[in-house]
N, C-alpha and C positions, 0 to 999 in steps of 0.2 A: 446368578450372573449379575446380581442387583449391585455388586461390590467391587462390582467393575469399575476402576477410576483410570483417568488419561492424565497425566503427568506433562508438564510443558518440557519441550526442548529446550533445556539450560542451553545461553548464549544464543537465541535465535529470536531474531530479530524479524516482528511483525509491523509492518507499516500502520500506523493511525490505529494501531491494536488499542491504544486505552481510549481514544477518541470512541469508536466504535461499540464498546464496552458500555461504554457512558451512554448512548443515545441509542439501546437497542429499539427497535421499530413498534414494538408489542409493548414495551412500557412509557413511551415518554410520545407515541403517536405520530413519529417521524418517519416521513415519505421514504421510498425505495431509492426516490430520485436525489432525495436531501443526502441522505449514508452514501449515498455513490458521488455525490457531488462534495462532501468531504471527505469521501477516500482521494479523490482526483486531486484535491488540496492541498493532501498531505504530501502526497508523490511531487507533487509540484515546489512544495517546498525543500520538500528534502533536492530536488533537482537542484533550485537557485543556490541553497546551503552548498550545497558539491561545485555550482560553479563559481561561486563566489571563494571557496576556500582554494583552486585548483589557479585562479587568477590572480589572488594572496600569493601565491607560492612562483604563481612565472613573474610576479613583478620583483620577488627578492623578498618578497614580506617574512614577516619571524614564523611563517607556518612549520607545523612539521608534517612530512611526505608519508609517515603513516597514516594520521588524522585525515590528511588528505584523502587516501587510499583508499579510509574505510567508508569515507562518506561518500565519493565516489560509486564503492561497490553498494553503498545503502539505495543509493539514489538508482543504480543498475537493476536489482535486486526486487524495488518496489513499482518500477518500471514494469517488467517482465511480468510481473503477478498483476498489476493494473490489465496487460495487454490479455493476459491470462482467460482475466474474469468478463474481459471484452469481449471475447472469444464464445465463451459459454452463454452470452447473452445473447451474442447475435447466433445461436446455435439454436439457442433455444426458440428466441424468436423466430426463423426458419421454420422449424419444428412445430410450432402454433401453425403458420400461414400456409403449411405444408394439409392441416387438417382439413377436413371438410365437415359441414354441419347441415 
């Protein structure tokens, strides 16, 4: 089973994927709160990116409505998995405060 490999999903698009990559926690010494705090960054920019090209495109600017669309859905997309991971945090944390010692 040693030869087990995982292949990425062609055309899927991970948020802050290479950012993340870069600064994993075990090599470079970077806090839980640091990586979450530029995951939040990147959602956030991808956010402004979509509203800014969305407000390009109602003032009549040279945008095109698919680029539009897709930034849009990136910004949706990387939302949803932020709220996700939010989710699982305060789930867990629950899950701790739930123990007794």
């Amino acid at each position: 089973m040693s030869n087990v490999t995982i292949s990425p999903i062609p055309n899927a698009y991970v948020p802050g994927a290479s950012s993340l990559e870069n600064s994993a926690p075990a090599s470079s010494g970077e806090s839980f709160g640091s990586v979450l705090s530029n995951a939040v960054n990147a959602v956030d920019q991808l956010h402004d990116a979509a509203a800014t090209q969305v407000s390009n495109l109602m003032r009549g600017g040279g945008g095109d409505l698919n680029d539009v669309m897709i930034a849009v859905e990136k910004a949706d997309v990387s939302f949803q998995l932020m709220m996700q991971v939010r989710n699982k945090i305060v789930s867990a944390y629950q899950d701790i405060e739930k123990m007794q010692f």
